[in-house]
C-alpha positions as CSV (number, residue, x, y, z in Angstrom):
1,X,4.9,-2.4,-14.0
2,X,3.8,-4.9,-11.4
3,X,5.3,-7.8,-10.7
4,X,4.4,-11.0,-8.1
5,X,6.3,-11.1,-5.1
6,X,5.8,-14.0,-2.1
7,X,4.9,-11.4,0.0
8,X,1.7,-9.9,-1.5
9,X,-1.4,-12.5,-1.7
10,X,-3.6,-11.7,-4.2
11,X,-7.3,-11.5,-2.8
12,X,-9.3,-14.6,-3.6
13,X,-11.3,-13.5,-5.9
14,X,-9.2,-11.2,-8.5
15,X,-12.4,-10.0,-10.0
16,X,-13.7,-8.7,-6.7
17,X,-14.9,-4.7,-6.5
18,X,-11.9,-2.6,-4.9
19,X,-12.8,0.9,-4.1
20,X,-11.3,4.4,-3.3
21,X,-12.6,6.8,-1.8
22,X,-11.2,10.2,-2.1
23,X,-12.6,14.3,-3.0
24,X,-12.7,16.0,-6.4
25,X,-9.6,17.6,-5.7
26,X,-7.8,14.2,-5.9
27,X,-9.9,12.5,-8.9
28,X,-9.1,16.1,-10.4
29,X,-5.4,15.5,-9.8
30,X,-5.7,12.2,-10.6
31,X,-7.4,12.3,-14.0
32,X,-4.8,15.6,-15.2
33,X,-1.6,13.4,-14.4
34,X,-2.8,10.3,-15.0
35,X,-1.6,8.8,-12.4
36,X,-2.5,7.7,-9.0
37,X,-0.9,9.0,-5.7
38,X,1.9,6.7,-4.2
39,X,1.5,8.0,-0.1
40,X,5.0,7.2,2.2
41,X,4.3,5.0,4.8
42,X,4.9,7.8,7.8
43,X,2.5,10.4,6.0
44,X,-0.6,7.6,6.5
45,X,-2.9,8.0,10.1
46,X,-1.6,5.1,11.5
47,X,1.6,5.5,13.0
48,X,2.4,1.7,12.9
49,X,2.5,1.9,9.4
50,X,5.6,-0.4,8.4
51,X,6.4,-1.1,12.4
52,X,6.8,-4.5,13.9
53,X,4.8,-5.9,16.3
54,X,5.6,-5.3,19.7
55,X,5.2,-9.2,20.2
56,X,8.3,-9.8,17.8
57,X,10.1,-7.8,19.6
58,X,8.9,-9.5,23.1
59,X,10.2,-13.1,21.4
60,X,13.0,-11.8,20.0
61,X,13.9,-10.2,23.9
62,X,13.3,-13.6,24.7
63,X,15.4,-16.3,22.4
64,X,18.5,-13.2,22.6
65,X,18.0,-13.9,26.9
66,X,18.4,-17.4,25.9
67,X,20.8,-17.4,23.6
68,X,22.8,-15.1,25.7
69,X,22.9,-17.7,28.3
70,X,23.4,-20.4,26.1
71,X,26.5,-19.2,24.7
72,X,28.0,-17.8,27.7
73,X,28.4,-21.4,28.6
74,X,29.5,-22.6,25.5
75,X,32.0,-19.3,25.5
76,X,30.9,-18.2,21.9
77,X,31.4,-14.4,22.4
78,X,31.4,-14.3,18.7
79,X,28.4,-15.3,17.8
80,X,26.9,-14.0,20.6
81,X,27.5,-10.6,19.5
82,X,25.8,-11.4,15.7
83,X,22.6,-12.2,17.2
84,X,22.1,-9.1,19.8
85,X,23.3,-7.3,16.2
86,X,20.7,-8.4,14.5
87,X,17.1,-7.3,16.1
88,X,18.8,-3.2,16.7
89,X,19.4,-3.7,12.5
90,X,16.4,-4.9,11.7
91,X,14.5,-2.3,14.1
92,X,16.7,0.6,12.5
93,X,16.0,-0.9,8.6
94,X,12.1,-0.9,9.3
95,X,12.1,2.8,10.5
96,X,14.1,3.7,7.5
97,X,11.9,2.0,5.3
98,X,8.5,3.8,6.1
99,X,10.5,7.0,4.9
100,X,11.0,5.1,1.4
101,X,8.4,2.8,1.1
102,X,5.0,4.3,-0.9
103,X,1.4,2.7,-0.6
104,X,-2.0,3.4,-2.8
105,X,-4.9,1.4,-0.9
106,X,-7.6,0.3,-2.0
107,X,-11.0,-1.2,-0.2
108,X,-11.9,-4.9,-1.0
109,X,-15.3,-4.9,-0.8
110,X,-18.8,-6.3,-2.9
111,X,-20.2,-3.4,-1.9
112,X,-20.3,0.5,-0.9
113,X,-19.3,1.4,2.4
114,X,-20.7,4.0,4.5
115,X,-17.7,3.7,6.9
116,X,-15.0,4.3,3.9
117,X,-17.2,7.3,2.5
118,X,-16.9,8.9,6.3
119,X,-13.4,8.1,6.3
120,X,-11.9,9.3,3.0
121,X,-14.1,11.7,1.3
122,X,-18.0,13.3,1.9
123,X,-20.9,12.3,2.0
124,X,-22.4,15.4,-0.3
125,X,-19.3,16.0,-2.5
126,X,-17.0,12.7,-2.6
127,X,-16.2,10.3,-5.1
128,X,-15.4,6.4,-5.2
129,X,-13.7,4.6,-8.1
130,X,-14.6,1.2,-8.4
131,X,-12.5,-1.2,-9.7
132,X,-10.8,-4.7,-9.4
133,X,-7.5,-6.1,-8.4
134,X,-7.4,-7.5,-12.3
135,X,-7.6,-3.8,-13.6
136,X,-5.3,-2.4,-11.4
137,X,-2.5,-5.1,-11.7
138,X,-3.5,-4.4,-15.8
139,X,-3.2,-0.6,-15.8
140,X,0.3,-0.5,-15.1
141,X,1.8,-2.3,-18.2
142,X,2.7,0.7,-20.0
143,X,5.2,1.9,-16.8
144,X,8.3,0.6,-17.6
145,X,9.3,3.0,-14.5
146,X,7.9,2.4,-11.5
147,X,7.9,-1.5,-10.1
148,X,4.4,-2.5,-8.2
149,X,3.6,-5.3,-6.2
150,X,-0.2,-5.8,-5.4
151,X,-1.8,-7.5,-2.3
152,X,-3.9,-8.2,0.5
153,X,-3.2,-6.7,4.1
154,X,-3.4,-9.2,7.0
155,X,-4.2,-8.2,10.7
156,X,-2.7,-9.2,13.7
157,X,-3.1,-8.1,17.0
158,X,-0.1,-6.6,17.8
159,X,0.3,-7.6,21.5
160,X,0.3,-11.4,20.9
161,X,0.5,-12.6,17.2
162,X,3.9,-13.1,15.6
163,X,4.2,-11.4,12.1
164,X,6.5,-13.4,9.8
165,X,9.4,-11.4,9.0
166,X,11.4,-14.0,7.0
167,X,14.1,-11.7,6.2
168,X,11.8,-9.4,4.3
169,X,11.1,-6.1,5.3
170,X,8.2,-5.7,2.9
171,X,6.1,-8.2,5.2
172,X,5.8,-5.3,7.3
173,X,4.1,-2.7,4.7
174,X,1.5,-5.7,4.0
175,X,0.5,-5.9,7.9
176,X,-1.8,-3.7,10.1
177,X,-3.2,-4.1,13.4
178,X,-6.7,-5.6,14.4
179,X,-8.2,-2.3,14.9
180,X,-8.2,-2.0,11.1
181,X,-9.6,-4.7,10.1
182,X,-13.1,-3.0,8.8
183,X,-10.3,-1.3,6.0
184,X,-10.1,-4.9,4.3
185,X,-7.3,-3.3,2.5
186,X,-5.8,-4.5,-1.0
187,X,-2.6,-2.3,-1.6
188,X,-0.5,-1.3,-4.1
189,X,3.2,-1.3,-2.7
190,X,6.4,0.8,-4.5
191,X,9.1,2.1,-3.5
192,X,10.9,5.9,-3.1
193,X,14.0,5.8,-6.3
194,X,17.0,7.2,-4.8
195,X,20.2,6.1,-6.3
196,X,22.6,7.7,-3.4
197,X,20.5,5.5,-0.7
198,X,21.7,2.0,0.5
199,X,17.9,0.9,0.4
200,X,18.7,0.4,-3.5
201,X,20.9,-2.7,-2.2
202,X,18.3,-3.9,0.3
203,X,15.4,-3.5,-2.4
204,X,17.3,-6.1,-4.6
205,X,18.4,-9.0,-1.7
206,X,14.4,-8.7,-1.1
207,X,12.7,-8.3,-4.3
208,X,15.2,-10.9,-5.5
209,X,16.1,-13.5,-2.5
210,X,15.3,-16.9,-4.1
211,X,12.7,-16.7,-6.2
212,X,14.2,-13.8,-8.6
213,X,10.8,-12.5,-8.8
214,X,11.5,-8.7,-9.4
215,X,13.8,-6.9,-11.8
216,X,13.5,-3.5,-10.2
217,X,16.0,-0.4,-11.4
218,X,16.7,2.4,-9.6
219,X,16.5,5.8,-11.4
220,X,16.2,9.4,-11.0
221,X,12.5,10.7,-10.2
222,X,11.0,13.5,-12.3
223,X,10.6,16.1,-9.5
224,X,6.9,16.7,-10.5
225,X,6.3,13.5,-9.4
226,X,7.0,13.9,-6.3
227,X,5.5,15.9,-3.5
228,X,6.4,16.0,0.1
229,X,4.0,12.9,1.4
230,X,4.7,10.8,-1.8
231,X,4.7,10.4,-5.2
232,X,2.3,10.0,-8.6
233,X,2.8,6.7,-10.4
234,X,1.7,7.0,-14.0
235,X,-1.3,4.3,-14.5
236,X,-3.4,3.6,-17.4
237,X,-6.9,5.3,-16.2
238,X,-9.4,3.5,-19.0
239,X,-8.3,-0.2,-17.5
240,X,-8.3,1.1,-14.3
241,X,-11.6,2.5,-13.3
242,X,-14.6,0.1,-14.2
243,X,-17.5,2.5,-12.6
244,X,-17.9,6.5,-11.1
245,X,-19.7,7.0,-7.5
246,X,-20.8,10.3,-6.3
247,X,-21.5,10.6,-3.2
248,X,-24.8,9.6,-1.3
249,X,-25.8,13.0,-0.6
250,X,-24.4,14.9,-3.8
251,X,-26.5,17.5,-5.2
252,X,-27.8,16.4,-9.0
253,X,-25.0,19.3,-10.7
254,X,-22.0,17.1,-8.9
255,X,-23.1,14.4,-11.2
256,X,-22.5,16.5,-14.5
257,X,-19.1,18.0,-13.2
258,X,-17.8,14.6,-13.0
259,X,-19.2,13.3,-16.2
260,X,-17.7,16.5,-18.0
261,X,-14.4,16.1,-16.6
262,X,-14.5,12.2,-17.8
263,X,-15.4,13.8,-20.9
264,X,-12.5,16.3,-20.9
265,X,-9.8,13.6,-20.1
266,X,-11.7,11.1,-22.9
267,X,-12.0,8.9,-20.0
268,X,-15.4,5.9,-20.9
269,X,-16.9,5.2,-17.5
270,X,-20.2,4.9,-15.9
271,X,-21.0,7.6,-13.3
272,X,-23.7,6.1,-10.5
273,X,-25.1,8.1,-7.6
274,X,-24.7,5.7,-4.9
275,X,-28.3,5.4,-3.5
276,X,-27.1,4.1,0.0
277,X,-29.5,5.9,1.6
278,X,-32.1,6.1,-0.9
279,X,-35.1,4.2,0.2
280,X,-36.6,2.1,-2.8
């Protein structure tokens, strides 16, 4: 089920298109399990997936040096030693994390992008579900399983902007660098279940600090839900996907497979070729 956390900021306009962009194989997939694919955070392209900044770490370098000084005057060895503790745990908890922590992105967008279709799918045989961040909040009501948090990724350049850890390792699954800023990314964030991990007690502290704002339960995942780069998260399908796109160059016959298998999964949704390069 999805739940608000601090963390994620919804887009401003909830009713905005989203889009992904992926190949048959995966709307196949998709459409048999009914379910969307949950990716870990180390099995994405970017390796600084769920990686901070190296600018925190160039601070934090920086107020230890400090500190160190500070304290070496003031002859507090002990507290000293809690704060050049802290940046090698946090380091160690955010590589940890990536193994753990599961995204499904999405594209916030008005309209098609000729970029995204390059990207994730073809041009001749892809597909792009268009939706909204209102659907997909909606079309996980009926898991009772899985907790979901929804929201917008920011971008920073990594070099010189300070990301805002505040104790909350999820701040780092929400934040990409620059160089991905043409993405405009809406995400959908869960985590791995694994009831012999210590991340169950970390999950809590941050879903929970302050504002109680999660309820999430560990549990046991059905192993066909789970393959080696992630996991499927059952969804409600009919909320989810608003409209179909085929892809620019599809060939007319890509057009029926797609309605047919809509058809087969009693799926109601409008199929459109895109006509991004159709010349009215």
């Amino acid at each position: 089920m999805h739940e608000l956390h601090p963390t994620f900021r919804p887009p401003s306009d909830m009713d905005g298109k989203i889009w992904q962009y992926m190949e048959l194989a995966e709307f196949v997939s998709m459409l048999h399990r009914k379910a969307l694919f949950f990716i870990r955070a180390n099995k994405l392209r970017d390796p600084y997936e769920g990686i901070i900044p190296q600018f925190n770490n160039v601070i934090r370098s920086s107020e230890y040096n400090r500190n160190e000084e500070k304290q070496a005057f003031q002859n507090q060895e002990q507290s000293n030693h809690s704060i050049q503790r802290l940046p090698q745990t946090m380091l160690q908890q955010f590589q940890l994390y990536r193994e753990l922590i599961l995204i499904n992105p999405w594209h916030y967008n008005e309209y098609e992008s000729a970029a995204m279709w390059n990207l994730y799918s073809h041009e001749n045989a892809g597909i792009a579900i268009q939706s909204t961040t209102t659907r997909l909040s909606k079309c996980f009501r009926r898991n009772n399983e899985d907790t979901i948090w929804i929201g917008k990724v920011q971008y920073l350049d990594f070099s010189k902007d300070w990301m805002n850890e505040s104790n909350n390792l999820f701040q780092a699954f929400v934040t990409k660098r620059k160089s991905f800023e043409y993405e405009n990314e809406i995400r959908a964030v869960t985590c791995l279940p694994d009831n012999n991990h210590p991340r169950n007690e970390w999950i809590e502290k941050t879903a929970n600090k302050e504002e109680k704002v999660s309820s999430f339960k560990p549990r046991i995942v059905n192993p066909r839900e789970l393959t080696d780069k992630g996991k499927y998260v059952s969804a409600d399908l009919q909320i989810l996907i608003e409209k179909v796109y085929i892809a620019p160059y599809a060939e007319s016959w890509f057009k029926e497979v797609v309605e047919s298998l809509l058809s087969k999964y009693q799926l109601n949704a409008t199929v459109t070729k895109s006509d991004l390069y159709t010349v009215s």
